[in-house]
N, C-alpha and C positions, 0 to 999 in steps of 0.2 A: 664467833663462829668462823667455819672457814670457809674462804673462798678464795676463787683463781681471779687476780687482780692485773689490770693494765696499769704500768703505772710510768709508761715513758714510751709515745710515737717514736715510728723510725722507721728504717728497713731493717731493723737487728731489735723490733720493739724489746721492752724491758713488763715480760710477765710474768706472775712467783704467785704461789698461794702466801694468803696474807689472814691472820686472825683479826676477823674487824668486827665493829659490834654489830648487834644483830638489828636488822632496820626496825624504825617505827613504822607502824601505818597511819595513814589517813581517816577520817572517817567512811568514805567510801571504798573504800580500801580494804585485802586478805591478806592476813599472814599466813604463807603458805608451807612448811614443812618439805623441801626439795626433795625425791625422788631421785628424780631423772631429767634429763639436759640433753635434748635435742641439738645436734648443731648444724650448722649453715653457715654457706662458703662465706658472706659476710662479718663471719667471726673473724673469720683469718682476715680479712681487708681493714676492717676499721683500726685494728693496733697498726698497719702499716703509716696511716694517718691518710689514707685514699678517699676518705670519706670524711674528714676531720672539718672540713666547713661547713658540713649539712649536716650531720650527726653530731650533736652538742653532748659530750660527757666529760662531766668533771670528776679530774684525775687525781687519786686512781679509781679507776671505776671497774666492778663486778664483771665478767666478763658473759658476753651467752643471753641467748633471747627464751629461746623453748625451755617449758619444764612442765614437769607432770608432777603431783604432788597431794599432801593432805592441809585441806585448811585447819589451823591451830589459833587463829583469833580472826575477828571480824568487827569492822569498825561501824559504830552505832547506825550508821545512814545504811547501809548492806540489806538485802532484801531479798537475793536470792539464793544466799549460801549461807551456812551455820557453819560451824565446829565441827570436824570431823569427815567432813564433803572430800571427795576424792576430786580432782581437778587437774584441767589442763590448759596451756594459758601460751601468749607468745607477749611479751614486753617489749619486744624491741621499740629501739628510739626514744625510750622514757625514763632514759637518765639513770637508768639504773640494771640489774644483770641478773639472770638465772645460772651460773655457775658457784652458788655457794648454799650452806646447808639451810638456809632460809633466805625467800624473797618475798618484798612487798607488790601484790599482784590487784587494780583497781580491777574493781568488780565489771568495770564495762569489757575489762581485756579476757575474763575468764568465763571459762565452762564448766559443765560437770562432765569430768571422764565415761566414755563409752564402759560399759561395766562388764562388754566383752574382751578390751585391751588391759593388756598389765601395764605399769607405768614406763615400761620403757617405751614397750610401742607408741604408746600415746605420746609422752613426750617426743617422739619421730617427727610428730604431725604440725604441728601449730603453723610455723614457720612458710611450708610448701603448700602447707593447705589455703592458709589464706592468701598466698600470693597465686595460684591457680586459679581461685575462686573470684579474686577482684580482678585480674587481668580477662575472665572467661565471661562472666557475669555483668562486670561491669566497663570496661573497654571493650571487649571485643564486642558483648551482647550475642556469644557464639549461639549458634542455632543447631535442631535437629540437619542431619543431612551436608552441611560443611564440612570443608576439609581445613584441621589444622596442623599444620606442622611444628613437630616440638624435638628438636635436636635433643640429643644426648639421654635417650630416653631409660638407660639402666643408671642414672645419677638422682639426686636425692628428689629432685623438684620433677626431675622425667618420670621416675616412677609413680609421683602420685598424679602429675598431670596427665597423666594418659586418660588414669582412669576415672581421674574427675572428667576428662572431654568424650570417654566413653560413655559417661553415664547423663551427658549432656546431649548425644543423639548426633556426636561429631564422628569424624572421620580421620584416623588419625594415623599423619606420617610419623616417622624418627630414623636419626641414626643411632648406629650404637659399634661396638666392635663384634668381631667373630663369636667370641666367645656368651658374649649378652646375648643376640639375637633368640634365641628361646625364651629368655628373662622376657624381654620389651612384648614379644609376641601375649605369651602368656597374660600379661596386662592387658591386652587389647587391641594392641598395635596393631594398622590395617598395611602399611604398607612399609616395612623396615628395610633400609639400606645400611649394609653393609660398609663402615666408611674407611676400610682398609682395601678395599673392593675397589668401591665406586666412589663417588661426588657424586651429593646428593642434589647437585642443581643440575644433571645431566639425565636424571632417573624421573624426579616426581615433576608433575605440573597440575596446573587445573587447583592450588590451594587457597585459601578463603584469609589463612590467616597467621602467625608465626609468632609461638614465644620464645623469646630471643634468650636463649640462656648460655651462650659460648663466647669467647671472647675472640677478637681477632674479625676476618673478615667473612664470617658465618651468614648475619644481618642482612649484608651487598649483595652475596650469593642468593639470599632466600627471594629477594626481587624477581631473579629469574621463574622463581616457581608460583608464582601467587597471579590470582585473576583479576582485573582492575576492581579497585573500591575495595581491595583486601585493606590486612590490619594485620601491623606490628606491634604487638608490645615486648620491649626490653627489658629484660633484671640485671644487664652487665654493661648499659651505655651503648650511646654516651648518653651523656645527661641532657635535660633542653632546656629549653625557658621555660616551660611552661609549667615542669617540674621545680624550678628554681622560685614561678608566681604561686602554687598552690603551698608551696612551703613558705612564703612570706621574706625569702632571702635578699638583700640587699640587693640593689641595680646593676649593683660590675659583675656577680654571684651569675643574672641572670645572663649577662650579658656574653659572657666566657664560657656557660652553658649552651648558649646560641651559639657560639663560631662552633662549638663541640659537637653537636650536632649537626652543624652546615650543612656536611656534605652527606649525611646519609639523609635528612630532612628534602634536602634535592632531589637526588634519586627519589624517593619514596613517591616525591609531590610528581617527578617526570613519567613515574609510572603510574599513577592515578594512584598511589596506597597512602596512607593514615601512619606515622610512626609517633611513640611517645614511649618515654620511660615511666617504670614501675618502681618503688618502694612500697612496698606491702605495710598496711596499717595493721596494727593493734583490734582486734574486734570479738567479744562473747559470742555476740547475738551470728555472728556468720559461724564462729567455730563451733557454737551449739546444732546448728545445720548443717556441720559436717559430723558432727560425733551419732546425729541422728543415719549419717549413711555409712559411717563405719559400723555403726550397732546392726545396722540391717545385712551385714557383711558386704553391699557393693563396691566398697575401697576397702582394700585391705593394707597396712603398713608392709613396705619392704628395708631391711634392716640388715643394713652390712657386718658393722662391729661392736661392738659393745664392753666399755673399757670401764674400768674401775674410776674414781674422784680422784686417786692420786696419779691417775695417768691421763689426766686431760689435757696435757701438752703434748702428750702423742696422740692423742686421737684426734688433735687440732692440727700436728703433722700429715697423720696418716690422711684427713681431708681435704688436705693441701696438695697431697698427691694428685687428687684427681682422676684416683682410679675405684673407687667405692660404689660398688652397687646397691644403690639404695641410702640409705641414711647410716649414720656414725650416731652413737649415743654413748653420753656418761653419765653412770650407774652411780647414786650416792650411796642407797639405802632399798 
């Protein structure tokens, strides 16, 4: 079969479509038929090798986490999917890749597709979804009536967190550029700055809570806006210890973690806030609870571009830009 293969770390990584055989499964385990191939800015990180201590993949490895697709076999212990099931699935971190024309998908990571999304949309979801939904649900414990602020919100994780923390009874900041500001709105957005305009630590205050999705010194800024006893969670660092203990990483792993975090764990503790990094897990049982609120139409997928299987190195460029409104998707079939 074919797939888009990593097959040499760097800053000038070495990646090529590669004819490889087609995986086995497991017994708990789906073969699933690829579709479509959501992506996420951590495609583009992990070939750099930014991630290369925590993220174990042996090279060369498939590249791509999201896919949407048809199951085609099912390994004897399987129990809530047959042959022919439509599905949608996020693998990341499990050694293996949804950028080729079949992957092996354990039945605990998948769902049954919303049967009001075609497979591109659905493949959009996996990825932002569960990382919204465990930073919202399970860190933050966001409530009706809070405010959280969520930077960059016409980007791939902005547009579905809004409207996951819309539909969560939150209240919800973002920045975005001139031209987004109807996009973010139109999601739900209570309060959008303008960040060509303004700085948005000089605009919002009074907020509960902040998912950190920018790189640079976004995080230190968002202090200013937050009320004591708020909460950070980050998708872009730094890393902590205590990410480094739940992932079982060796003592210097955690320890390099620690100085990495230092100084925004400072700050955070000076202002009375909670900071902790995010790696979103693998989960059926939460993406089946979100397919059940895409079906009811309250999250809809927002979808920037949408590029063919032999253009998956430009559509890994084109998300590299960092000007995509919404989600990037590659189209197999």
């Amino acid at each position: 079969m074919q797939a888009l293969v990593l097959k040499r770390y760097g800053k000038s990584p070495q990646i090529d479509f590669a004819d490889i055989a087609r995986p086995g499964i497991q017994p708990d385990e789906l073969l699933v038929r690829v579709h479509a191939v959501g992506l996420n800015p951590i495609d583009n990180k992990i070939p750099l090798g930014t991630f290369k201590p925590v993220v174990k993949l042996s090279l060369p490895a498939t590249m791509g986490s999201d896919l949407a697709g048809v199951v085609v076999e099912v390994g004897n212990r399987v129990t809530r999917f047959k042959v022919g099931d439509a599905v949608f699935a996020n693998i990341f971190d499990l050694d293996r890749g949804s950028l080729a024309e079949f992957a092996a998908v354990p039945e605990s990571a998948a769902a049954h597709k919303p049967e009001n999304l075609d497979f591109v949309q659905a493949a959009s979801i996996p990825m932002v979804a569960l990382t919204s939904w465990q930073a919202f649900k399970e860190r933050m414990r966001l409530k009706p009536g809070q405010k959280i602020f969520i930077p960059a919100g016409a980007g791939g994780i902005g547009t579905f967190a809004i409207q996951l923390a819309k539909h969560l009874g939150a209240k919800v900041g973002t920045t975005t550029s001139t031209g987004n500001v109807a996009l973010v709105r139109g999601l739900g957005a209570d309060e959008v700055v303008d960040y060509k305009q303004q700085e948005f630590e000089r605009v919002l205050r009074g907020y509960d809570a902040v998912l950190g999705t920018l790189l640079g010194d976004s995080i230190e800024k968002s202090l200013q806006i937050l009320n004591p006893k708020a909460t950070i969670v980050s998708l872009v660092g730094p890393l902590d210890a205590a990410f480094a203990k739940a992932r079982k990483l060796n003592f210097l792993l955690e320890f390099v973690f620690s100085l990495m975090s230092l100084k925004i764990k400072h700050l955070a503790k000076k202002n009375d806030v909670e900071y902790s990094f995010l790696f979103a897990r693998p989960d059926g049982h939460q993406l089946t609870e979100i397919a059940g609120l895409l079906q009811a139409g309250s999250i809809r997928p927002v979808i920037d571009k949408v590029y063919p299987f032999e253009q998956a190195k430009q559509a890994l460029a084109y998300l590299d830009e960092g000007r995509a409104k919404g989600k990037v998707v590659v189209q197999l079939r």
